[in-house]
Structure formats: structure tokens, C-alpha cells
C-alpha positions, 0 to 999 in steps of 0.5 A: 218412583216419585213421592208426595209428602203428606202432613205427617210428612211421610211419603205418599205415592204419586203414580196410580194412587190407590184412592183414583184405582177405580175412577181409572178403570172407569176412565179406561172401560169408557175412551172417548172417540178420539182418545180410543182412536189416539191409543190405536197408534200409541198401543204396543209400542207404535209410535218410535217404540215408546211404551205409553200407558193410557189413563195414568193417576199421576198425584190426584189427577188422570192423565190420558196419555202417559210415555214414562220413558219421556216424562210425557203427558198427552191430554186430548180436549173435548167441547167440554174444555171450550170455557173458562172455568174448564180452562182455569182446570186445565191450566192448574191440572197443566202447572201441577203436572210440569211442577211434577217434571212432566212435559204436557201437550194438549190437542183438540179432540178434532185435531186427531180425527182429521190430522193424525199424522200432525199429531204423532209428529208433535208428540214425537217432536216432544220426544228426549232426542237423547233417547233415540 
């Protein structure tokens, strides 16, 4: 399990902080298309038999996709992320994140919707080979 440290220098926990619990659930109740499309191939195990979890708390941010296995994150991007203050979110989000050990790959929510068998063989291609 990894830790933050807070001032007082005691370890906090970085997965699934108890203060986002309920932004989570929220998040989990209300996928977007693509992302409920993405996770119909995620789910159970599918995709090469790695367990993805989806709308993972890693530190103060929610991730869409999380492969614990893989120490990776897939994050889909909407017409929301087409500026760019969102970009500067993404890449400050994206920094932290590989800072953290995680490998980070973004697709536009498009890009699932008219070429998913691209998409799963990216994220498999960002697989541990070691692990196969």
C-alpha cells in the first residue's frame, strides 16, 4: 500500500482516501458513454485476464480506469478536455500520477467508440510483458 505523508509526517493513505469515498460513488453511478462502453471490456477480468478496477481515488484524484497488477491508469477525455486550462489539469493530474509509479494513458472518448480494438491493444501494449 502506498502512503502520503502529511505535516505532521504521519502516513496518510493514497488509494481510495476516505474524503473522495463519496465523490467516487457518484462518479461510479453516472459513466459516461464511453467509459461505460470501455468498462464492458475491462470488467471480469476480459481483457488478458487483468482485474481493472474503474473510478479508483488514487491521492486526491479519481482515475477512470485503474489495473493494479499494471500500476496503470486509463483515462478517457471528453469535448471537456478540448482547452487549455483543462489540458494544464490533465498534465499536472498526469505528472503526479507517473511521480506516484503509474503509467497513464489517455484516449479520446471518440477513439473507443469507432476503434475499440485499437484501444485495447494500446492499453495491452502498456501491459508488464514480465507478467504474461
Amino acid at each position: 500500500m502506498r502512503f502520503i505523508f502529511g505535516r505532521d509526517m504521519k502516513p496518510k493513505k493514497i488509494h481510495n482516501r476516505p474524503e473522495t469515498k463519496t465523490n467516487r460513488i457518484q462518479l461510479r453511478k453516472s459513466l459516461t458513454s464511453a467509459e461505460a462502453f470501455l468498462w464492458n471490456e475491462l470488467k471480469g477480468k476480459k481483457l488478458d485476464g487483468r482485474k481493472f478496477r474503474r473510478q479508483h481515488g488514487i491521492g486526491n484524484y479519481i482515475t477512470d480506469f485503474y489495473c493494479a497488477q499494471e500500476n496503470l491508469i486509463i483515462e478517457l477525455d471528453g469535448e471537456v478536455h478540448n482547452n487549455t486550462i483543462s489540458n494544464e489539469k490533465d498534465d499536472r493530474r498526469t505528472a503526479y500520477l507517473n511521480g506516484e509509479g503509474y503509467s497513464v494513458v489517455r484516449f479520446e472518448n471518440k477513439m473507443v467508440f469507432e476503434n475499440m480494438p485499437s484501444v485495447l491493444q494500446e492499453i495491452r501494449d502498456n501491459f508488464n510483458n514480465s507478467k504474461d
